[in-house]
C-alpha positions as CSV (number, residue, x, y, z in Angstrom):
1,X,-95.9,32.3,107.3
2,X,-97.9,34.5,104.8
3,X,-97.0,33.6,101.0
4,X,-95.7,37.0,99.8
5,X,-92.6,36.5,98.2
6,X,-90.3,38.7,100.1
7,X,-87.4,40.1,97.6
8,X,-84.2,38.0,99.6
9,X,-83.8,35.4,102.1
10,X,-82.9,38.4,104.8
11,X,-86.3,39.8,104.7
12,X,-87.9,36.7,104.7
13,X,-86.1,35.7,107.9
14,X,-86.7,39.3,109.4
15,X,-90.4,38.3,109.0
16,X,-90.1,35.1,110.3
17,X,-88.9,36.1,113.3
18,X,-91.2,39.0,114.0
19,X,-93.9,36.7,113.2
20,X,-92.8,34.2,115.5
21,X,-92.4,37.0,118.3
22,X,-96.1,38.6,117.7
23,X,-97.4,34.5,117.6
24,X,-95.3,33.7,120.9
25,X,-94.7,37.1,122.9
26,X,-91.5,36.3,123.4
27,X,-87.6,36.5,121.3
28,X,-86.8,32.9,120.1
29,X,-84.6,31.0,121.9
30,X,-81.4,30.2,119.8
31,X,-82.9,26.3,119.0
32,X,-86.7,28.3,117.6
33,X,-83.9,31.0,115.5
34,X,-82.2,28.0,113.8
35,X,-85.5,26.3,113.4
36,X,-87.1,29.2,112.1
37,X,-84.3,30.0,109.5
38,X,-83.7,26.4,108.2
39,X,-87.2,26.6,107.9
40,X,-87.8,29.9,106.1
41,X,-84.2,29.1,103.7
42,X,-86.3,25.9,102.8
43,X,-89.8,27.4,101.6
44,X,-88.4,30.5,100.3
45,X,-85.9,28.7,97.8
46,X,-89.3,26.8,97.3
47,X,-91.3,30.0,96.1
48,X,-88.2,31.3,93.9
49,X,-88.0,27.8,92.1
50,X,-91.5,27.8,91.7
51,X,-91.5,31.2,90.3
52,X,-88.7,30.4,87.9
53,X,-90.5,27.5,86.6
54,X,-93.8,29.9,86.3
55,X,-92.0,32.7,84.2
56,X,-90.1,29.8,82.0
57,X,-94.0,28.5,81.1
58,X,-95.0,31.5,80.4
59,X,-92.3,32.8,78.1
């Protein structure tokens, strides 16, 4: 997954998945879909903290 930031957990997911289906030519199964969202939730709460705790530094 690429590391722009998108703006909401949504469009993060929304890329996910149409990453996934360019990667794999095919629509994830429902077990890849929960995969895939657990996993995008995960590193894009990751990039928000981390960006919190880069604009509290710099302030």
């Amino acid at each position: 997954m690429s590391h722009n930031h998108p703006a909401s957990k949504a469009e993060a997911i929304h890329d996910a998945i149409e990453h996934f289906q360019e990667e794999h030519h095919h629509v994830p199964d429902p077990h890849e879909k929960a995969r895939l969202v657990s996993n995008t939730i995960r590193e894009w709460e990751h990039d928000e903290v981390e960006e919190k705790h880069s604009a509290d530094k710099s302030a």
